[in-house]
C-alpha positions in Angstrom: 0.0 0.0 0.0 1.4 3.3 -1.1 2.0 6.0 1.5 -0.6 8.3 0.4 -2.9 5.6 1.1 -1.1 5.4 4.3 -2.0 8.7 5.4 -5.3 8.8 4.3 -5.9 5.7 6.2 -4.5 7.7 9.5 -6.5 10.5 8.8 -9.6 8.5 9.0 -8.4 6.7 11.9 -7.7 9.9 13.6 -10.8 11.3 12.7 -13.1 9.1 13.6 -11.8 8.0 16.4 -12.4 4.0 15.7 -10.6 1.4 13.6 -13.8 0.0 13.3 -15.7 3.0 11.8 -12.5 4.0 9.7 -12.7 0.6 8.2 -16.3 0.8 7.1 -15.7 4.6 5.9 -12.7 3.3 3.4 -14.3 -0.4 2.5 -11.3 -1.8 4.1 -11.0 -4.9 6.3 -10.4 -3.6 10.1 -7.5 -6.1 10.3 -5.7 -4.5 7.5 -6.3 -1.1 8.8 -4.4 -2.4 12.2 -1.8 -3.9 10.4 -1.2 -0.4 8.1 -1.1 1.6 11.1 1.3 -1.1 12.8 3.5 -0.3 10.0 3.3 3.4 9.9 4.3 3.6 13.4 6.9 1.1 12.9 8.0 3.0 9.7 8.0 6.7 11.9 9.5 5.4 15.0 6.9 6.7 17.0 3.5 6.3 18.6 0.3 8.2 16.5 -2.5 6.5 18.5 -2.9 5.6 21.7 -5.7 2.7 21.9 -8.4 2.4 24.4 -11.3 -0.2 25.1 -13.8 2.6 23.9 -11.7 5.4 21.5 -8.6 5.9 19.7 -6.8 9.3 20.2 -4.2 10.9 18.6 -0.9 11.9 20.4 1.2 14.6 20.1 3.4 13.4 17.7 0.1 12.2 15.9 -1.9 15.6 16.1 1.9 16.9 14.1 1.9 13.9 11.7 -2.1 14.2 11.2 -1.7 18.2 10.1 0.9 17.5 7.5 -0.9 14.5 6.4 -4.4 17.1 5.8 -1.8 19.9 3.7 0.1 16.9 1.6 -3.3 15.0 0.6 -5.2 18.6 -0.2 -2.6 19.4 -2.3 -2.6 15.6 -3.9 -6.3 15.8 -4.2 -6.1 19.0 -6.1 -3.4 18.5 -8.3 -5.6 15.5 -9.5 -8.5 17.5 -9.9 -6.9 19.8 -12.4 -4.9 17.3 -14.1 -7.3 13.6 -14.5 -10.5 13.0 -15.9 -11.0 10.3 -14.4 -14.3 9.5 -12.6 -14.0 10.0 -8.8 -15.4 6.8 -6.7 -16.0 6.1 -3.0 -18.7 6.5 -0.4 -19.9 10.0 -0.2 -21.4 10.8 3.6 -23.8 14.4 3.5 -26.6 15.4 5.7 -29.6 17.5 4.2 -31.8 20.2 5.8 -35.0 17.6 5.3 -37.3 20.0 2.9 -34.4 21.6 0.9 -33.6 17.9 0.1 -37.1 16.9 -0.5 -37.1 19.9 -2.9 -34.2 20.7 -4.7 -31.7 17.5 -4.3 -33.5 14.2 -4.7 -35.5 14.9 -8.0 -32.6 15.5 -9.6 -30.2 13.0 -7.5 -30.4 10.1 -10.1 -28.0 13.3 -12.2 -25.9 13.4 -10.3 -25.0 9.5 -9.7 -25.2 9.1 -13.6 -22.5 11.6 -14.0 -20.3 9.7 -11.2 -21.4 6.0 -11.5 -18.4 5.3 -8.9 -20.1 7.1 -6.0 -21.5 5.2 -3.1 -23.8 7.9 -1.4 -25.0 8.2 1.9 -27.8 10.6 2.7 -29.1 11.2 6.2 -32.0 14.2 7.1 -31.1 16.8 9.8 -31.4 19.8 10.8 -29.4 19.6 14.5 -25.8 20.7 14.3 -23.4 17.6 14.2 -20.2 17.2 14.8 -18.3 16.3 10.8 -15.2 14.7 11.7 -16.8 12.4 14.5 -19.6 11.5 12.8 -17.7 10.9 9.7 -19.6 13.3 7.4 -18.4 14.8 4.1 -20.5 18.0 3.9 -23.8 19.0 5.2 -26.8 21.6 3.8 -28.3 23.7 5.8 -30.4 26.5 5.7 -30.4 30.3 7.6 -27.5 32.4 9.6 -24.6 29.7 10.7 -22.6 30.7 13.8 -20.2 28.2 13.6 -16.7 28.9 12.8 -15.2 26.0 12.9 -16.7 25.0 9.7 -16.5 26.3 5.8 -19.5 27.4 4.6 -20.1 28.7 1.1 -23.5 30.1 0.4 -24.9 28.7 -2.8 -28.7 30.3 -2.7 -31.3 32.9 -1.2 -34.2 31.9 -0.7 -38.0 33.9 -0.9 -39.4 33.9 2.3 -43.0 34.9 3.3 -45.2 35.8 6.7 -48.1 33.5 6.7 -51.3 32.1 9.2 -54.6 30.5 8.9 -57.9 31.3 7.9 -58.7 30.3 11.3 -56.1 32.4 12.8 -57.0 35.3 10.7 -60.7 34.8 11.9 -60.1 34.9 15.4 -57.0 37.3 15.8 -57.4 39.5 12.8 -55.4 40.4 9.6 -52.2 42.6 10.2 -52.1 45.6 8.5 -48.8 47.1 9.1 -45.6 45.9 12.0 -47.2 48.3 14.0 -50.2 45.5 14.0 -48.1 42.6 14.2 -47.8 43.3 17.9 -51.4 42.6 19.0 -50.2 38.5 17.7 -48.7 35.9 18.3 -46.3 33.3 16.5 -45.4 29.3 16.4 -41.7 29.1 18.0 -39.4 27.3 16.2 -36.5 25.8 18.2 -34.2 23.0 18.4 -32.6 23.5 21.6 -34.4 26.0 24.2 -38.7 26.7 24.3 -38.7 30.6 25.0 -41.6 32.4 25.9 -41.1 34.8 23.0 -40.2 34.8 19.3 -38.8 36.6 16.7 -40.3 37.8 13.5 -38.1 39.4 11.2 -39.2 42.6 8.7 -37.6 44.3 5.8 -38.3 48.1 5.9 -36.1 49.8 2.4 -32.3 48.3 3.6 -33.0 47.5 7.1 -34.1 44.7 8.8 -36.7 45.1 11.8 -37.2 42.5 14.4 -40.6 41.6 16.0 -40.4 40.4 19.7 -44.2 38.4 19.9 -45.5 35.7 22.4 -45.6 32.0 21.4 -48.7 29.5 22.1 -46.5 26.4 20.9 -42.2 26.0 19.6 -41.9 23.5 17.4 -38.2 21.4 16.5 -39.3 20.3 13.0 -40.1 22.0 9.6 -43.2 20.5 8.9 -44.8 20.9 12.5 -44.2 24.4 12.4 -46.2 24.5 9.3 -48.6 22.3 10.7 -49.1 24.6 13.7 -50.0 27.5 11.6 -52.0 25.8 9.4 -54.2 24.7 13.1 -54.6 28.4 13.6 -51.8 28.4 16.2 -50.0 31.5 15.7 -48.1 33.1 12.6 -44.9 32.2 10.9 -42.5 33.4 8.5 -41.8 30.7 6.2 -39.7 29.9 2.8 -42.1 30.4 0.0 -41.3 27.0 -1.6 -42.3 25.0 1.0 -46.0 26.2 1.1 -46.7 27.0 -2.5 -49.7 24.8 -2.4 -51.1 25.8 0.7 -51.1 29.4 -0.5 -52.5 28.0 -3.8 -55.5 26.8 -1.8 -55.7 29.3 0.6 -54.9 27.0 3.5 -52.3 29.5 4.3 -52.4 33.6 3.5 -50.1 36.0 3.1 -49.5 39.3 5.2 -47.4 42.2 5.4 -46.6 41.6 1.5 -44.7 45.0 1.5 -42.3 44.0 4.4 -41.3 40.6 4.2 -39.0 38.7 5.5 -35.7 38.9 4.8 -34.4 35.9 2.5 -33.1 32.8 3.7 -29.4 32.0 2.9 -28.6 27.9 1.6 -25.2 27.2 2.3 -23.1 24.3 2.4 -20.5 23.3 5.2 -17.3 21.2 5.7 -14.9 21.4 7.8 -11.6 23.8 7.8 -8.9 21.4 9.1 -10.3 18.5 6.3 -8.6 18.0 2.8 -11.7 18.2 1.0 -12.0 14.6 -1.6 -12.5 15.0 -5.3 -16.0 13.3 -4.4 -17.2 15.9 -2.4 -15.7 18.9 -4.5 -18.0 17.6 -7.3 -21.0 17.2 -4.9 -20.6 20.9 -3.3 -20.1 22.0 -6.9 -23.4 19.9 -8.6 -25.8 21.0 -5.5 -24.6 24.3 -6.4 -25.4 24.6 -10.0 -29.0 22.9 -8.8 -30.1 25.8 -6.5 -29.1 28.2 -9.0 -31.0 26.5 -11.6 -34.3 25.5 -9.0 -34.3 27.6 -6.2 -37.0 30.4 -5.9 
């Protein structure tokens, strides 16, 4: 096995923490992996991993081995990106925003794995914060402001959003006229983590954005409960425009405040800084791209 492939194994190992896990990431037998790293160490002259009953950890002379290892194989993966034509392969881990995917990924997925037959993917549906390197995932979607910078993010889309309730709730609270309205109402929460008493609506007034502080009957944690929940009458929402074109078609849902909306929704698409990103996942970030610009509203 060449030493690239060395260090890619390592960087695995490191990563996720687990022979065992490592193993299945790469299609490798476990026993090889042991053996390779064996070697390595052998090879080095010193100790990258310490092993434990539960986890592998890096050491010191591992964290220094594992940072050259992410600059060489970034620069390998590159260099073969500009220079070969040939079809990437390998399992391919994301994690989708659930509706985005149901929207604008899998209809046109089957594309995508025609272009690169060699692919194995691996799609889960979240919308929770993970952790990339442990969990072993390539890239993720999600959708709105992201406050973490530990991870790349490059925005690929904006996304129409629009204040919305109920007949019902229109019935029995009224239809907003103006912000100054909005404050006689209430909204549906939607959180992943806390359950506040209050929520935020958001309003664009010319260039300036103008937040709404209003009480909450029910927080949600899901994207379609919190359409759900307005659609019972349960408060108002502000809401990508996508996701309830056909309740808006029916009237099921209705508009307000069309001359302030909210402001638009940014799609974006994350891995992580210290990770030589693979030719697989280049071409991934680069296809999901070119589908919002071509789909997204």
């Amino acid at each position: 096995m060449d030493r690239f492939k060395e260090m890619q194994v390592f960087v695995r190992v490191a990563e996720r923490k687990s022979f065992t896990l490592a193993a299945e990431d790469l299609l490798i037998p476990r026993p090889t992996i042991t053996n390779l790293i064996k070697r390595l160490e052998q090879r080095l002259g010193t100790r990258l991993l310490e092993r434990t009953t539960r986890q592998v950890n890096v050491t010191h002379d591992g964290e220094v081995y594992y940072k050259r290892c992410i600059s060489l194989l970034s620069d390998l993966e590159e260099m073969e990106h500009v220079f070969s034509s040939a079809s990437t392969r390998g399992i391919l881990r994301v994690n989708l925003q659930g509706t985005l995917a149901m929207h604008f990924v899998m209809p046109f997925l089957d594309d995508f794995l025609t272009l690169y037959p060699d692919i194995m993917m691996h799609v889960a549906e979240d919308d929770r914060i993970i952790d990339l390197v442990k969990e072993g995932i390539d890239c993720v979607l999600r959708a709105g402001e992201l406050k973490d910078s530990s991870l790349i993010a490059k925005r690929i889309a904006q996304i129409e959003q629009v204040t919305v309730a109920s007949p019902k709730y229109i019935g029995f609270y009224g239809k907003p006229n103006s912000i100054a309205d909005i404050h006689q109402h209430r909204v549906v929460g939607y959180s992943l983590v806390d359950v506040s008493k209050t929520s935020t609506l958001d309003f664009t007034i010319g260039k300036e954005i103008v937040e709404v502080n209003l009480p909450t009957l029910i927080t949600v944690a899901g994207a379609d409960l919190y359409t759900g929940a307005a659609k019972a009458g349960l408060g108002i929402i502000q809401v990508p425009k996508y996701r309830i074109a056909k309740e808006l078609e029916t009237g099921a849902l209705i508009e307000l405040l069309q001359e302030t909306p909210p402001p638009k929704m940014p799609v974006s698409i994350l891995y992580p800084q210290n990770k030589h990103l693979s030719t697989r996942t280049r071409v991934f970030i680069e296809w999901l791209a070119k589908q919002f610009e071509k789909h997204a509203i």
